[in-house]
Structures are given as C-alpha cells and as structure tokens.
N, C-alpha and C positions, 0 to 999 in steps of 0.2 A: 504494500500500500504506500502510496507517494504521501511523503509528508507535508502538512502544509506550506507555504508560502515558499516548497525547493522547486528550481527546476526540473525536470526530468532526464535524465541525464545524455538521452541524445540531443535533449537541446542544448543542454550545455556542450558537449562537442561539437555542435554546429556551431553556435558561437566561436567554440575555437578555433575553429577553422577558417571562420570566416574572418579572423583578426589575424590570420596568416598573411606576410606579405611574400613578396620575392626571396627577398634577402631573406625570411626564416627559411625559407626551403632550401634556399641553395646553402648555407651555413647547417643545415641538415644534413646533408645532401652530404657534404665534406667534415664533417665532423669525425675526427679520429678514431673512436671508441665510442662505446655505448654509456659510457659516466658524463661525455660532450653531449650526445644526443638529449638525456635528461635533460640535462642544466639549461640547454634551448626550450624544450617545452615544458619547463618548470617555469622561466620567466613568462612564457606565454600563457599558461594556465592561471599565472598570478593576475591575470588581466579581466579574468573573467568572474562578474560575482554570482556565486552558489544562489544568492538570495536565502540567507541563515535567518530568520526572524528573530526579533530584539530578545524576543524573552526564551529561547532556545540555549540561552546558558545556564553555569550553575547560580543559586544563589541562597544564600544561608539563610535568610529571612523567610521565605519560600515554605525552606525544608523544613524551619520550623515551626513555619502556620500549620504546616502539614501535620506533622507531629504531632502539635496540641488536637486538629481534629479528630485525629486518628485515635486519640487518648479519649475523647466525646464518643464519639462513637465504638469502641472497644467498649467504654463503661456500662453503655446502651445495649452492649451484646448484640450490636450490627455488624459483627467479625467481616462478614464481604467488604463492604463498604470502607471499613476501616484496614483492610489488607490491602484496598484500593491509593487511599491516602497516604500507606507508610511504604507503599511502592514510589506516588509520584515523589515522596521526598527524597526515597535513597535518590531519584534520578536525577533531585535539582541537589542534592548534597554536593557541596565541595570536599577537597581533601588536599588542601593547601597549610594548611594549619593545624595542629593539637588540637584546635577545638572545634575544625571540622570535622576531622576524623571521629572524636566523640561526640559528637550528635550524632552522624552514618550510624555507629556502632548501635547506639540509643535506639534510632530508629528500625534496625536490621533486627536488635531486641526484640522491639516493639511487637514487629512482622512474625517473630520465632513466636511470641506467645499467643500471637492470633492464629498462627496455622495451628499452635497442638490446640487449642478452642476448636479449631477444625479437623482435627482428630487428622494431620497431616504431619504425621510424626516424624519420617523421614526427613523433608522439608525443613522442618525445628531445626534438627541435625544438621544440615547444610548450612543454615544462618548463623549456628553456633559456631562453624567450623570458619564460616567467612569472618564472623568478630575476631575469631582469635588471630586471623591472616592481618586484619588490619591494624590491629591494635590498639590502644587508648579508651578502650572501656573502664570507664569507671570501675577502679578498683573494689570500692565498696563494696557494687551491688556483682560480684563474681559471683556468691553465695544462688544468686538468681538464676544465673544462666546451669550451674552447676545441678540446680536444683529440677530443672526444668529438663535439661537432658539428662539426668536419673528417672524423671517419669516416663520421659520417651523409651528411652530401653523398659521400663517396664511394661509399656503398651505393647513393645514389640518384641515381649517374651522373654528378653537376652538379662536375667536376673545377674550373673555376674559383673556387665559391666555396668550395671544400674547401682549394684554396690560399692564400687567404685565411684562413681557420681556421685552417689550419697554421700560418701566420706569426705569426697572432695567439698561439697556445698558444706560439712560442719564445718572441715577446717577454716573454710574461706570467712567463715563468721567472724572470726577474729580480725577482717581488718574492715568490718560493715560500721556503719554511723550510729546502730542499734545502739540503745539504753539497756543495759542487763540483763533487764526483765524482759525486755522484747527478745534480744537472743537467745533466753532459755525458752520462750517462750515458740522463736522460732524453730529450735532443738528439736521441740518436743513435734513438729507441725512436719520433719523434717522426716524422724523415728515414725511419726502415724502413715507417711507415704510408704518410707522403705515397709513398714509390714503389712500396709494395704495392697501392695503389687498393682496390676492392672485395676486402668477401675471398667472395664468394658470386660472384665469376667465376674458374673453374676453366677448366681448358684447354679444353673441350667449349661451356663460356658463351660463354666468351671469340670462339671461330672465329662464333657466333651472334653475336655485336656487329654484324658486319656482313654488311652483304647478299652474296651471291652475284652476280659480275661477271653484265649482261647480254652486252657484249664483252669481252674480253681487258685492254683497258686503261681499263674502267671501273669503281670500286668506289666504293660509299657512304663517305664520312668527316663524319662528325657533328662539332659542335663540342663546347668546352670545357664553357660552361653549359647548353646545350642538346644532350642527346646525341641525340637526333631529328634534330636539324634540321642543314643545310648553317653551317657557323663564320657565313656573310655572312650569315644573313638573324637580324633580330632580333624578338623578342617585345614588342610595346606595347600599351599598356591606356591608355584614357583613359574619359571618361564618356559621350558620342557614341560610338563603337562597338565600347566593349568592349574586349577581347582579342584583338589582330591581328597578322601576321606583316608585316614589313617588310624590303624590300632594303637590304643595306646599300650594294650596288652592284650592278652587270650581271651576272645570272649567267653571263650568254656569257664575262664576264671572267673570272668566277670558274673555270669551266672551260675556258676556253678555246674555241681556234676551234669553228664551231658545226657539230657534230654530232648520233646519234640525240640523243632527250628525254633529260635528265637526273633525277634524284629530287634534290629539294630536303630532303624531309622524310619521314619513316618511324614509320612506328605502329606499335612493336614492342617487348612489355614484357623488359628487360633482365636482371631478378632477381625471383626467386622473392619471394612472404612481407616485401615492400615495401610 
C-alpha cells in the first residue's frame, strides 16, 4: 500500500530521468568503476524530492500522548485499541537519547502487558526480549517484566523456566521504589503466581494434562521444561541434524522393570489461544 503524501516510485525514476542531462550520461558512460557510477546518480537522486510528509518523523511528545492513551485505554480493558496506541508510539519513539530509549522500552512494556491480556504469550516474550536488546528500562520496575515473563512460561506449560523468572522478579525487588510493606507485600503476590501455574487450567484442563492410564498403574508424567515429553529425555539442536530428542538415561530405568510400551512423548495442545 502506497503511503500517503510519497511518490510512487516509478515516478520518482521518471523524475530522475528526466533531470538527466548530456553531461550525466556521458560522465556515466566513462566512469571508471562502479563506486564512480554511484556517486553520479547519488548527486542526481539528491535532486529529486520523495515528498516525506512533515509529520512522518520521530517525535517524543507524540510517543508520549500515545502512551498516556494507551494507559486510558489499557485501564478500560480496551487491550485492541490500546495495543493500537502503544504501537503508533514505539513508531514515533526516538532513540537518540537515554531518555528516548526509556520511554521505547516503557512503551514496548506497555504493549508486552497488553498482549499476555491477550493471552498472546509468545509475543510478551519477544517484547521482553526486544527491552532487554535496547536497554535503559527503568531499573526499578525489572521486578515487572520478570514477573510477567514467569507467567508466560506458565501459560505455556514450561514450569522450569517460569521458576526461574520467578526468582528473578524476587531478586529484582531489591532495587524497586517499593515501601516495605509493598515489597513483602508484592512477595507474597509473586509466591501466589508461582503456585497458581496457569491460570487457563481449570479443573476440567487440568484432569486433560494427562493421559488416560492404558493399565492401572501406568500414567503419562511430563517434565518441568518440556511438558510433552518424559523429565529424562532432553531436547538438542545442533547444525548436523537439527532438532533432536535425547536420552538422558535408560528409559527401562526411568520406568522401571520392563513392561507393556511406554509413551515417552505426547502431542497434545494444553491451553486454549496460546
């Protein structure tokens, strides 16, 4: 889709063609090398305007009307609308300054808390991953983003690195603007996620976690990071072949004496709108 107020770009080459004289061709035409031929239609292309409209740059004032709306509408539980707003600000955000960059981060925040509202867990993930590339988040509120991608892995099953996260958002308390009492307070807020797990496993999901015994005293148990698969076997990747499952040891040992087949691994999606 052509953007407002740009040319289209064979017009633009028409233009430049048409401010071709003689003397650019033949200076073409003889030009040594291909780093001379640039530097000829580089001055020439300087002659030509894109037509960039005034308000097509960045601007911090912008990014930060956007931001307070996006906080309005967030509070309204209008999550679209407000993933809308904290989009156009990352676009008008600069990042010329420290305190560009933390407002982007502020606001790429903003967007990570809207999507897991949108049960767009993975996404959360990528925005947390983009703060930490850019840097200058406010230190204080670390505890948040930590806390926030501890519940993603719990939505998305992976309990191990969710404990992790967890551990990381206590630590991170220690350098929040909190009052005491608010930090123990968050503590405890922090302890009720990690042993709530998912919150889209209700009693009915939950009894679906696992399989149906084929005997009496056989049932599926999945591990910590991999809730698919048997705790022993592990996931590796290399460049030779990929994506591959590995033993961590004998599954005979892992179950014990050797009876029917056992199920190492299960293809089975856990939550909804993940």
């Amino acid at each position: 889709m052509q953007k407002r107020g740009r040319l289209p770009i064979f017009e633009l080459l028409r233009k430049a063609i048409a401010n071709l004289t003689i003397e650019d061709v033949d200076s073409f035409k003889s030009a040594k090398d291909d780093i001379s031929r640039i530097r000829i239609m580089q001055d020439i292309a300087k002659l030509v305007s894109i037509g960039i409209p005034e308000d097509a740059g960045k601007d911090y004032m912008v990014a930060e009307s956007k931001k307070s709306e996006g906080n309005q509408l967030f509070g309204r539980k209008d999550y679209k609308n407000a993933l809308k707003c904290y989009n156009e600000g990352i676009i008008k955000c600069p990042q010329e300054t420290v305190k560009d960059r933390e407002l982007l981060t502020i606001l790429v925040s903003n967007r990570s808390a809207t999507n897991f509202e949108l049960q767009k867990y993975r996404r959360v993930l990528d925005d947390i991953d983009y703060i930490t590339e850019i840097g200058d988040y406010p230190n204080h509120l670390h505890y948040k983003l930590w806390l926030r991608k501890a519940r993603c892995y719990d939505e998305l099953q992976n309990k191990k690195l969710a404990n992790e996260a967890y551990d990381e958002a206590e630590n991170s308390l220690k350098n929040s603007k909190l009052d005491e009492k608010s930090v123990e307070d968050k503590m405890k807020e922090i302890e009720k996620f990690r042993k709530q797990g998912s919150r889209c496993v209700n009693p009915k999901q939950k009894k679906q976690l696992e399989l149906e015994p084929v005997f009496f005293e056989e049932r599926f148990r999945g591990g910590d990071e991999f809730v698919a698969a048997i705790p022993k076997i592990a996931i590796q990747q290399d460049s030779y072949q990929g994506r591959y499952t590995q033993e961590q040891k004998e599954v005979d040992q892992l179950h014990g004496p050797p009876r029917s087949p056992d199920l190492s691994i299960v293809d089975r999606s856990f939550c909804e709108n993940i």
